[in-house]
N, C-alpha and C positions, 0 to 999 in steps of 0.2 A: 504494500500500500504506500503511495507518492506522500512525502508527509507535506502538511498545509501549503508551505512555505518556498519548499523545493523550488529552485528555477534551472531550466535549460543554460547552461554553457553559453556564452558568448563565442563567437571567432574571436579566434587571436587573427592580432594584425601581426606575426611571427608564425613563424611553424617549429613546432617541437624541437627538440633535440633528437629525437628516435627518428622522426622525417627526415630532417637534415641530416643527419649521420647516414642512413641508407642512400638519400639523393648523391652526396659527396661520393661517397663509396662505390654508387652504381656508376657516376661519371666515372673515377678511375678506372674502374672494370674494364668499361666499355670502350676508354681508350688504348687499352691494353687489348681487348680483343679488334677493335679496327688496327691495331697496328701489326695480329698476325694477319687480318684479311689483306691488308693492302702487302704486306711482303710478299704474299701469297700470289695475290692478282700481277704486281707489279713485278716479282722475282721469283717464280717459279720454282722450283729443283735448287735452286740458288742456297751456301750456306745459310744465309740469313732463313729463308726459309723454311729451311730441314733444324734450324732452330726454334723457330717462331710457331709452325703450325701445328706441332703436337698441342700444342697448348690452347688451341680455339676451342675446340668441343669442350675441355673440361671449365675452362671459361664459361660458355655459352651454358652451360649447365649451373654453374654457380651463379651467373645472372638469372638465372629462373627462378634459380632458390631467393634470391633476393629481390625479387620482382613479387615474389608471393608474399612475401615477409612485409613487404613496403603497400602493397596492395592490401591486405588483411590489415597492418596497423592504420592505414588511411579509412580504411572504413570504421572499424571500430571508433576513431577519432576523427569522424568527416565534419562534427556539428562545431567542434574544437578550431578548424583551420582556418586560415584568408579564404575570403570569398575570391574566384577566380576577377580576374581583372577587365573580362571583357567575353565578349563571347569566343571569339577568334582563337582565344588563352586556351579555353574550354575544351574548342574543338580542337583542336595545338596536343593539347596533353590527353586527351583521347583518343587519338589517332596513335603517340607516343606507347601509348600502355596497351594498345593491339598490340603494334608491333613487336612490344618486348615481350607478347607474350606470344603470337603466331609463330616468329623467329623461330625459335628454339625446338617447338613443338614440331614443327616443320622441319628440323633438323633431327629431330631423335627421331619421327617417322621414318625419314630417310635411312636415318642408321639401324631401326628393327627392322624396314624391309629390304635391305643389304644382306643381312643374315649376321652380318658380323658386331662381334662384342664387343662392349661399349665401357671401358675403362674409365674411370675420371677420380685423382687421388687417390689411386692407391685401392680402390674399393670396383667391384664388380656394379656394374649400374643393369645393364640388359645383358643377357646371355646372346649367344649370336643362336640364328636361328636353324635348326636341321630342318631342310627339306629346301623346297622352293623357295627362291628371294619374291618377293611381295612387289611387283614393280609397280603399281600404283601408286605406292609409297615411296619408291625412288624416282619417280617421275616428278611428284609434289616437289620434293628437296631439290632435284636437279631444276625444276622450272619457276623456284619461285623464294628459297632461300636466302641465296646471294643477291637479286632482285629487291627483296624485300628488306633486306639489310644496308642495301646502299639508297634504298627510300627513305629508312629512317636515320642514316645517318645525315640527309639531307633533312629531314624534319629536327634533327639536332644542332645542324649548326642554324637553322632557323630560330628553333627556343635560343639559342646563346644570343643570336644576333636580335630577337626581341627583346630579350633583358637589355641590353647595351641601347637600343633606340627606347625604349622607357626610361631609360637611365639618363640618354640625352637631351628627354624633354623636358628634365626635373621632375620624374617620378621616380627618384632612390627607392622608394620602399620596395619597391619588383624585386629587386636584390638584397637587401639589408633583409628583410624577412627571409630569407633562406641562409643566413649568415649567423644571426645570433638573437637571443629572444630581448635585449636590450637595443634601443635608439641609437 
């Protein structure tokens, strides 16, 4: 039973600490995984790249994990955050949060209908698969993964370069609210 007095949360004109700690985090991530893709795309067989791209898939797997982590604490504290800044914002960071979640999903199809197993840290993720490979499932990842990855990294440097042009009209707060819960 709500007691008398109870009231709803306001938005903060900041976002948590647990927001901001996963937003920082998935940026780092994420520029660690475009830098095996573009070694990749750009340097082929190349050492850099027999460096760099074992390391995508278990990335791309750790970005889901924290995609879900950042998604689940956003909701449970959605009455808590800034109200988006516009509608644009909205559809900006909707489009953002398909793709960090298609991405991935679209890349482990790919790797269970491959048949082959799916390592990431040390630990068993998918068993690879006996019998036939699933090529519906490899057709998805061949035709729409790497596609869909260079979408939104274009929809990324988009969010940065809308912070910076909010920033340039005298609207600091776009950024300062994802910085620290103090002015």
């Amino acid at each position: 039973m709500k007691k008398m007095f109870e009231t709803t949360p306001l938005p903060s004109d900041r976002y948590d600490a647990v927001s901001r700690t996963l937003h920082w985090l998935m940026a780092l991530v994420f520029i660690w995984i475009y830098c095996t893709a573009v070694a990749h795309y750009l340097a082929s067989d190349s050492t850099l790249d027999k460096l760099l791209w074992p390391y995508h898939k278990p990335t791309g797997l750790l970005l889901l994990v924290l995609l879900i982590l950042r998604a689940s604490w956003n909701l449970l504290h959605r009455h808590k955050r800034p109200p988006s800044v516009n509608r644009w914002s909205s559809i900006g960071h909707g489009a953002l949060y398909v793709l960090m979640l298609l991405i991935p999903v679209i890349g482990l199809l790919r790797q269970y209908g491959s048949g082959r197993e799916f390592l990431a840290f040390g630990l068993t993720i998918m068993e690879g698969l006996e019998g036939e490979k699933v090529q519906w499932m490899i057709d998805l990842g061949r035709d729409f993964h790497s596609e869909l990855g260079w979408t939104m990294l274009v929809l990324i440097v988009g969010h940065v370069g809308a912070v910076f042009m909010h920033s340039r009209r005298g609207e600091p707060q776009v950024l300062r609210r994802m910085f620290s819960r103090r002015a």
